[in-house]
Structure formats: structure tokens, C-alpha cells
N, C-alpha and C positions, 0 to 999 in steps of 0.2 A: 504494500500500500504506500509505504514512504518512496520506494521506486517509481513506484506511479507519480507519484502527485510532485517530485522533484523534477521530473522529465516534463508534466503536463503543467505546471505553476512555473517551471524553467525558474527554481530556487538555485541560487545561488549563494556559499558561503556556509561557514559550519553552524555560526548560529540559526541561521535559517530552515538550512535540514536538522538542525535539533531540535525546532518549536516543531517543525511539523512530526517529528516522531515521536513527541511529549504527547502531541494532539492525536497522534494515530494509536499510540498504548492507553492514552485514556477512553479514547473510543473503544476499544476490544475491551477494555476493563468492565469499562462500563454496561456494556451491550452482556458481558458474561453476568454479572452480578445482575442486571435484568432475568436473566435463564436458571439462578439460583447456582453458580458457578462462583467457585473461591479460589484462585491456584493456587495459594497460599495450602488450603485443605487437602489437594489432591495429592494422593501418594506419589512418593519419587521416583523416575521410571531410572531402569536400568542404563548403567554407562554402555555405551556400545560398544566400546573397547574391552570394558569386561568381561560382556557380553561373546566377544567374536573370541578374545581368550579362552574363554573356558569351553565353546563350541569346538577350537582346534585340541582340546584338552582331550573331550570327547569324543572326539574322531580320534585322534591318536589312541586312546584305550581300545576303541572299537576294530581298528586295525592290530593290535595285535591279539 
């Protein structure tokens, strides 16, 4: 959305692309917390790294 609207507002400058991504994460904030939405609440998802770690962990076991 901040892609969008720096290409189609033709912002220029760091403050500039900062208000609008202040104003783009309070929009999604706000729109979640309409739908009963907390990110704060939601469980932490898994690192991918970790994730792809311990998947090569288990293929290694499974291969021998």
C-alpha cells in the first residue's frame, strides 16, 4: 500500500514516505481492531529458519 501510494502521490523524501506508512499501519490497525483483531494477542508464528532447520533435521533422520 505504501508502494502504491509513493508511486501514485509521487512522494518524495523520507519524511514523506514515513507519514504515509504511519497512515497506512494505522489504517490496517484500525480496520483489524474493527474485525475484533489484536496482533498484539495473536500467537507467535514460527521463524522460518527454524522452521527449514529442523525440516533438513528430518529428512536427514529419515534418510538414514
Amino acid at each position: 500500500m505504501t508502494n502504491y501510494n509513493v508511486e501514485e502521490k509521487d512522494l518524495q523524501g523520507e519524511s514523506a514516505i514515513t507519514v504515509e506508512h504511519v497512515e497506512n499501519n494505522t489504517s490496517v490497525r484500525d480496520m483489524l481492531g474493527q474485525r475484533g483483531i489484536k496482533p498484539e494477542d495473536l500467537p507467535a508464528s514460527e521463524d522460518i529458519k527454524k522452521l527449514e532447520r529442523r525440516v533438513k533435521r528430518e529428512e536427514k533422520k529419515l534418510a538414514e
